[in-house]
C-alpha positions as CSV (number, residue, x, y, z in Angstrom):
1,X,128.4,31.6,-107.6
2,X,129.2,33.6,-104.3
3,X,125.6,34.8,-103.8
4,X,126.4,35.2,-100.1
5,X,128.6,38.1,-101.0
6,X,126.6,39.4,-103.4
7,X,124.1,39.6,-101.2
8,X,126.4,41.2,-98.4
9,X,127.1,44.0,-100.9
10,X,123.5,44.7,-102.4
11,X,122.3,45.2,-99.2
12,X,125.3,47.6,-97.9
13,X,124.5,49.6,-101.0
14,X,120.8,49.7,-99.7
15,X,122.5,51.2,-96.8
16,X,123.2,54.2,-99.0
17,X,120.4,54.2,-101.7
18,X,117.7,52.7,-99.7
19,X,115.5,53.3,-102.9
20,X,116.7,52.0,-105.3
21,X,114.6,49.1,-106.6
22,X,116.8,47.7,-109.1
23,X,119.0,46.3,-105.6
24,X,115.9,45.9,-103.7
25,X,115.3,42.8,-106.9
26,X,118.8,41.7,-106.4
27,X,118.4,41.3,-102.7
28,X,115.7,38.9,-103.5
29,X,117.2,37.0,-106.4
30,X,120.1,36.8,-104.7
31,X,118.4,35.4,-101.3
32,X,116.3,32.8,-104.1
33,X,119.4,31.2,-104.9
34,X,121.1,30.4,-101.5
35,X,121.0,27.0,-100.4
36,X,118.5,25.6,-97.8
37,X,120.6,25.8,-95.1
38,X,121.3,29.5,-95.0
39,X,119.0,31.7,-93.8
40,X,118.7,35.0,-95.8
41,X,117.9,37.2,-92.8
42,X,121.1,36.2,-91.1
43,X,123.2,37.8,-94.2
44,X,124.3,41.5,-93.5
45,X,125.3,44.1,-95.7
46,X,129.1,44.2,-95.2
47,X,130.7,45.3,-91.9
48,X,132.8,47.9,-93.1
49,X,130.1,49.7,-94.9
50,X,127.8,49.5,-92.6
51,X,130.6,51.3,-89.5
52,X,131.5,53.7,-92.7
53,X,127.1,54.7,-92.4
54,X,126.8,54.2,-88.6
55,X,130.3,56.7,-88.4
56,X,129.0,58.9,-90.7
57,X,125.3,59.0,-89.2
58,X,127.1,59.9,-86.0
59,X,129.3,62.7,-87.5
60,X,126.4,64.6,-89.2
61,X,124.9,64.8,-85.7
62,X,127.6,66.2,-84.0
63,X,127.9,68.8,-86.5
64,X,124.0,69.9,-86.6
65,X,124.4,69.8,-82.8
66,X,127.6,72.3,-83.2
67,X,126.1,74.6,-86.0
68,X,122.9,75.0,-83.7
69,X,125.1,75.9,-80.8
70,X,127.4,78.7,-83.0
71,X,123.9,79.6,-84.2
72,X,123.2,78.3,-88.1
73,X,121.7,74.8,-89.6
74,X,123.5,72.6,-90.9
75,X,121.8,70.3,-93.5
76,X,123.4,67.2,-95.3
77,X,124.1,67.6,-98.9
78,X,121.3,65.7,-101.0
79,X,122.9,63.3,-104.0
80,X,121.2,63.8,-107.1
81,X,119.6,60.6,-108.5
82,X,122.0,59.0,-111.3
83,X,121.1,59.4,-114.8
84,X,121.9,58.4,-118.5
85,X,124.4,59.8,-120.6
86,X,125.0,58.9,-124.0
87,X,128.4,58.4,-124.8
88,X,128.6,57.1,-128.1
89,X,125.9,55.9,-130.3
90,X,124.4,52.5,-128.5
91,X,126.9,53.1,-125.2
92,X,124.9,54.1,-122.5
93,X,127.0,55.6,-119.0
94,X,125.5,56.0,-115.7
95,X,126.6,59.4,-114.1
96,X,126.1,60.6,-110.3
97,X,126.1,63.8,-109.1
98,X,126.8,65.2,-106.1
């Protein structure tokens, strides 16, 4: 019954996996069942994720900028899209890898 929350946290993990559409449908159910009164556009994803992105944008600049100055690229490590992996027979685990 918190769909302001769970709105805050599908859209910080937009932030991260602006892709994926599975969130992108949450983001609108979600925003279907807030009340009249609240407007969805004024819901962020949550604060602290959003610094942690903002931070980490920032960071992977300054290193490109340094690796450029001692003379070699820098480029960010791409995540590999998640996948299945059968566990046990009808169990289904979502993996990541980095």
């Amino acid at each position: 019954g918190e769909y302001v929350k769970a709105l805050e946290c599908a859209k910080a993990y937009l932030l991260l996996h602006p892709d994926d559409e599975d969130v992108r449908d949450n983001v609108d159910y979600y925003e279907s069942l807030l009340d009249d009164s609240t407007d969805p556009a004024s819901i962020q994803a949550r604060e602290d994720l959003a610094m942690f992105v903002k931070h980490h944008k920032l960071e992977s600049e300054l290193i490109k900028s340094a690796a450029e100055g001692l003379g070699f690229s820098y480029t960010e490590p791409v995540r590999a899209k998640r996948r299945e992996e059968k566990v046990f027979k009808g169990t289904i685990r979502w993996t990541s890898y980095l």
